[in-house]
N, C-alpha and C positions, 0 to 999 in steps of 0.2 A: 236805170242807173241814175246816181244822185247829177245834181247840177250844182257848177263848179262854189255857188255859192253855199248847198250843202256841205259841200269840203270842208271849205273855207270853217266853217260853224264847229265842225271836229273838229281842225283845229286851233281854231280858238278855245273849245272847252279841255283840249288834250292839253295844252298853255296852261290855263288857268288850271287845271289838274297838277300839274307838275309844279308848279310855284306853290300851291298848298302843298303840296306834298315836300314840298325841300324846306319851306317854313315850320312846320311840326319836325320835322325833324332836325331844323335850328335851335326852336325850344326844345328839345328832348335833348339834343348835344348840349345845351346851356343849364337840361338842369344836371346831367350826370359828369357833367366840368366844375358845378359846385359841390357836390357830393364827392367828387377826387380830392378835389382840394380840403374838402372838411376830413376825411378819411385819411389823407396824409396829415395834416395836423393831428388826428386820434394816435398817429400812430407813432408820430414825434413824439407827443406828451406820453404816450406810455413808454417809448424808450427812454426818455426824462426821467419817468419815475422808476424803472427797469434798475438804472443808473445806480439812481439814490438809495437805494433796496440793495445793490450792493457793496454799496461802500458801506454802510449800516452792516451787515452782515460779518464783511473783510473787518470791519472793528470788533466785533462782538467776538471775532474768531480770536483777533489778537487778546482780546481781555479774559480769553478763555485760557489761551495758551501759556497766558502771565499768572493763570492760577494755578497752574497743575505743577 
């Protein structure tokens, strides 16, 4: 059997395991929190333009209806 200072040494590298381990996965959470955010912005700006596509349209219908 190991001696208690063998322990010890797993747990220090099972520590040091676990800190990189919650670290990359900080990066990984920080960079898919900037892609949310870039992604809700895409998705504003297309309803923006969604909008204006149709009000553009609701006139085109009215200039239609003023010819017939």
């Amino acid at each position: 059997m190991g001696s208690e200072k063998d322990k010890a040494h797993l747990f220090k590298w099972t520590d040091k395991s676990v800190v990189e381990d919650i670290e990359d996965f900080q990066d990984l959470f920080d960079v898919l929190l900037v892609d949310n955010i870039a992604f809700q912005k895409s998705v504003r700006d297309g309803e923006t333009m969604m909008k204006g596509h149709e009000s553009i349209i609701e006139e085109m219908e009215d200039a239609i209806a003023h010819c017939e």
